[in-house]
C-alpha positions as CSV (number, residue, x, y, z in Angstrom):
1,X,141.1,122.4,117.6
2,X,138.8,125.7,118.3
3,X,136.8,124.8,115.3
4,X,135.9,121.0,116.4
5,X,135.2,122.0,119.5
6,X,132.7,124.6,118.8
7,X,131.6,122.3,116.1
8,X,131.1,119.2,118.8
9,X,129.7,122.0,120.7
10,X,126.8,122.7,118.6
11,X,126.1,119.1,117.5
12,X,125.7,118.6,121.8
13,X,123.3,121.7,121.3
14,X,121.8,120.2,118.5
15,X,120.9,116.7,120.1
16,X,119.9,118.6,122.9
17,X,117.0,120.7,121.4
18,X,116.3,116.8,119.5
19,X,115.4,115.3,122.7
20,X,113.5,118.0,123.9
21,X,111.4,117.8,121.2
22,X,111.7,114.6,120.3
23,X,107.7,113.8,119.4
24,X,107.1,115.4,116.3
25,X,110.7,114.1,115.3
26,X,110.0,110.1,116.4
27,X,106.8,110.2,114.8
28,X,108.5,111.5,111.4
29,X,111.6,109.4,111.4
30,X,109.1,106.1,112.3
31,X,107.1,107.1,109.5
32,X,109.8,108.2,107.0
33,X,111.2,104.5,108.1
34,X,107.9,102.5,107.3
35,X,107.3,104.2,104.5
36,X,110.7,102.8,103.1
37,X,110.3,99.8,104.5
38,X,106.5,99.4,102.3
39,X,108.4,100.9,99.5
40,X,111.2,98.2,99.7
41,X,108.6,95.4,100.1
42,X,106.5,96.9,97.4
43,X,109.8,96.9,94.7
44,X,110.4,93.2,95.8
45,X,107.2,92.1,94.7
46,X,107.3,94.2,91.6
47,X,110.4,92.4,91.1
48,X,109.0,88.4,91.7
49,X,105.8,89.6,89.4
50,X,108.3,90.8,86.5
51,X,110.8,87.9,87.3
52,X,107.7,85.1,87.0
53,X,106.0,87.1,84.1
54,X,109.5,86.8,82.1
55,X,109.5,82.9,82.9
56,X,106.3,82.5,81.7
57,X,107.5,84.1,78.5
């Protein structure tokens, strides 16, 4: 039990000092998302160039 709590207690800390400084963190986590999200649309249209290339084959 003493070791979840202090474990729960330092996540609590941990989301704290998140919010507090939440800018810099938003900004990465937005940009760490639309990067994958370009990345993922990038692959799928790697994928339809390879997939009609191979039909034209």
């Amino acid at each position: 039990m003493r070791g979840t709590r202090r474990k729960h207690v330092w996540s609590e800390s941990s989301m704290r000092t998140y919010t507090t400084t939440s800018s810099p963190y938003q900004i990465m986590l937005q940009h760490l998302s639309f990067s994958f999200k370009s990345i993922s649309f990038f692959f799928k249209l790697n994928v339809m160039v390879l997939v009609s290339a191979n039909n034209n084959e």
